[in-house]
N, C-alpha and C positions, 0 to 999 in steps of 0.2 A: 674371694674368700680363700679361694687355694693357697694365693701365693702368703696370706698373711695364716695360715694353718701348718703350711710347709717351715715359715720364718717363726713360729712358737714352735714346734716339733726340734729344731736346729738347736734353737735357743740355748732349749733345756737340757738338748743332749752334749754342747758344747758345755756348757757350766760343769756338769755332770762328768763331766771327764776331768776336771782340774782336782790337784791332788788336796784334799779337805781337812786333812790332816795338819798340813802347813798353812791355814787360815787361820791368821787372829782372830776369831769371832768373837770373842767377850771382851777385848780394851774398846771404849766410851771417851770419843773426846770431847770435851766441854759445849755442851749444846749440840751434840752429834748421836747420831744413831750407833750403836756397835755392828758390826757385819751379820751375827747374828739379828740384830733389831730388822737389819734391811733387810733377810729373809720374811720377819715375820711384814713386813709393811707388805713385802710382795706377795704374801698370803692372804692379808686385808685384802690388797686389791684383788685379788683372786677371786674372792667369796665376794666381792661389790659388785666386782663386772660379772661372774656366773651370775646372780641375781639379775642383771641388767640383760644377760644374752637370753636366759630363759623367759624374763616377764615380758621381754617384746616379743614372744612368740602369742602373745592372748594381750595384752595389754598395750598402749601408747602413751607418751608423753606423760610419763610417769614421774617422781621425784626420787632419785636414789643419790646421796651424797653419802660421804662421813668425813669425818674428822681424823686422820694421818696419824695426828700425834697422840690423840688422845686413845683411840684405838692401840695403839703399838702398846702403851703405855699399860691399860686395860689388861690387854693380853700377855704381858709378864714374859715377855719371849726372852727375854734378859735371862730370867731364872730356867725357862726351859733347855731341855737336852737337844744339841743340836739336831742330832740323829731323827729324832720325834717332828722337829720344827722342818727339816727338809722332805722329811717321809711326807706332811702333810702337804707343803708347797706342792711336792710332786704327781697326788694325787688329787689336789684341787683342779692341776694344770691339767691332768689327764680327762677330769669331767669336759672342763673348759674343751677342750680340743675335739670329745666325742659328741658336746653340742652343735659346735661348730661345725663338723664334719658332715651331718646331719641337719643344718639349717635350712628352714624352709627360703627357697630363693626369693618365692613375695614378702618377706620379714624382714629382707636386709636393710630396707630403707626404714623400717617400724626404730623412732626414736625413743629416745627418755631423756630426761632432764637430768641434769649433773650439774646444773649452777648453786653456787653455796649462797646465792645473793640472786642475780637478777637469773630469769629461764635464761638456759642453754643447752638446748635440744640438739641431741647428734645420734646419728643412726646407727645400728648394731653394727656395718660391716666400719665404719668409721669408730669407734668405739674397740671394737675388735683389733682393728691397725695400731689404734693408738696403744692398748694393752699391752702387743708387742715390744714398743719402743718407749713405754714405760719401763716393763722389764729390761727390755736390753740397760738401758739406760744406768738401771741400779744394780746389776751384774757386774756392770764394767764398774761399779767403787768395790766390788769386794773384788775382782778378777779381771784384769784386761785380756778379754775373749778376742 
């Protein structure tokens, strides 16, 4: 859990350094998320996976999914001020990290469901990796870090 706490800690400070000012965040291209949009998805996932690190600390094999588009959508991050939309990413990411930091070590394996269709059970420290390389993944369309 270290090395994937230390690669979210990086993440968010390498992003954090790119100048923000020179991001197009509100052009949308046809069937595309705006850079702004992709902050806020990365804030859904935030709020999905904190939900998923904390309920396996009491619970198992739970169902925690959502819907990508229809959330973005939902949450009007379009119309919001970017400044407010990264202030939260920020602080979702800083929970996320102080749970993490803090994990109980017999919990790591404690799963939950993520399948939108058939069970697909994966473990908080797998779940936690993958979070990572979600985020990297949609950093690198608004910035190649």
């Amino acid at each position: 859990m270290e090395n994937t706490i230390s690669a979210l800690i990086t993440t968010i400070g390498d992003f954090l350094k790119i100048e923000q000012q020179d991001v197009d965040w509100e052009t949308k291209l046809p069937g595309k998320w705006s850079k702004k949009e992709i902050i806020g998805h990365l804030i859904d996932s935030a709020q999905i996976n904190l939900q998923r690190f904390v309920r396996c600390t009491y619970e198992e094999n739970f169902k925690l999914i959502y819907a990508q588009d229809e959330w973005v959508a939902a949450a009007h991050y379009q119309d919001a001020d970017i400044k407010e939309i990264l202030d939260l990413w920020i602080l979702l990411n800083r929970q996320i990290i102080r749970v993490l930091s803090n994990y109980p070590a017999d919990k790591l394996k404690a799963t939950c469901d993520t399948g939108k269709g058939a069970v697909s059970l994966h473990a908080v420290e797998w779940l936690a990796a993958d979070y990572v390389v979600h985020m990297q993944h949609h950093l690198k369309q608004i910035v190649n870090l």
